[in-house]
N, C-alpha and C positions, 0 to 999 in steps of 0.2 A: 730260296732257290732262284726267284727273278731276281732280284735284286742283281745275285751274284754273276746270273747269265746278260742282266743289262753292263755292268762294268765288263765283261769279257769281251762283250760286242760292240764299246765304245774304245776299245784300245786302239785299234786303226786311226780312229779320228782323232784323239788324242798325239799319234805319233806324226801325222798330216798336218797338225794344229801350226800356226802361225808363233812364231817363236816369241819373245817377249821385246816391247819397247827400244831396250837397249843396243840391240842389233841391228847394226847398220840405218840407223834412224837419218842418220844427218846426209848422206850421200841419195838417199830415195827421194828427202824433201828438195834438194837443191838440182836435180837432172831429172824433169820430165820423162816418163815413159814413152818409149818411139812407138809407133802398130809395129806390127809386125812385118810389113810391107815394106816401112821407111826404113829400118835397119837391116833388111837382104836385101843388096844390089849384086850385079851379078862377080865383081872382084870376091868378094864376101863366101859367094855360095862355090865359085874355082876355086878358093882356098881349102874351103872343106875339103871339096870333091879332092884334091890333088894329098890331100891331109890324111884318108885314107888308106890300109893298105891293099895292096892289089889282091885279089878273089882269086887264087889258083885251085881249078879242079886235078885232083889227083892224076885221072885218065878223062882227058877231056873228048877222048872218041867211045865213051863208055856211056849209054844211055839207062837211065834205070826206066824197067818198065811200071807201070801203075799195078802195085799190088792190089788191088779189089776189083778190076775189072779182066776180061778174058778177052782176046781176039777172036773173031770171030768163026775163026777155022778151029780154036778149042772149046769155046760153046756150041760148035754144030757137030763136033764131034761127042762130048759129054750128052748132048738132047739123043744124039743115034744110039750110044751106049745105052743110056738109060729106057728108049724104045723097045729095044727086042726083048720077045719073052726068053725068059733062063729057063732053061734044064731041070725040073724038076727032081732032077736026082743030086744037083751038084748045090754049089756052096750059095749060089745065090736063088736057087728055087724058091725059097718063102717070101724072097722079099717085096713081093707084091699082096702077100696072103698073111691078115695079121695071126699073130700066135698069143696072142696076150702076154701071162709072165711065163709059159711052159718053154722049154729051150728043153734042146738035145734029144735024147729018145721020146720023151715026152711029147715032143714034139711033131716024131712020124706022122701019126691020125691026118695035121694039118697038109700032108704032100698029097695025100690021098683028095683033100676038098680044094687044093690048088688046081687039082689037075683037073676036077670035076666043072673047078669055075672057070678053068680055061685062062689061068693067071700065068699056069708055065707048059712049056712043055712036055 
């Protein structure tokens, strides 16, 4: 089983690996490597840049909002929401009062100890 999972996990390197000898051997030994610094002047790097194509947004008066965060007028509005106590009789009366796994009529007994703990109204 190692064995099998060492060759799986050398396939990467293997595909990364340095090709053999015969490629392009003779043009790498006769032309020095430049840094990278000596080969981008700035002709070089406006070529790219102009080489590219232009970035059109669809609707560019169109901004997307941050899906994971809230403004702040609809988190102080969810924090008020969630402040008042419910109604004891309606949909959201238990849910400050745990019920464990009982749901539905089952569940009456706990409107009666909501109300006693002063969870709803």
């Amino acid at each position: 089983m190692r064995p099998i999972l060492l060759c799986v996990l050398s396939l990467p390197l293997l595909a990364h690996a340095e090709p053999g000898v015969a490629v392009a051997a003779p043009v790498a030994a006769t032309t020095p490597a430049l840094p990278l610094r000596a080969r981008l002047d700035k002709e070089t790097i406006r070529a790219a840049i102009a080489a590219l194509p232009a970035e059109r947004h669809p609707d560019p008066g169109r901004r997307e909002a941050p899906a994971l965060s809230a403004t702040a007028h609809d988190a102080f509005a969810r924090d008020f929401a969630a402040a008042r106590l419910p109604d004891c009789l309606h949909a959201e009366g238990l849910r400050n009062q745990p019920t464990f796994f009982l749901g539905g009529v089952l569940a009456l007994p706990f409107i009666a100890v909501a109300k006693l703990r002063g969870v709803c109204r």
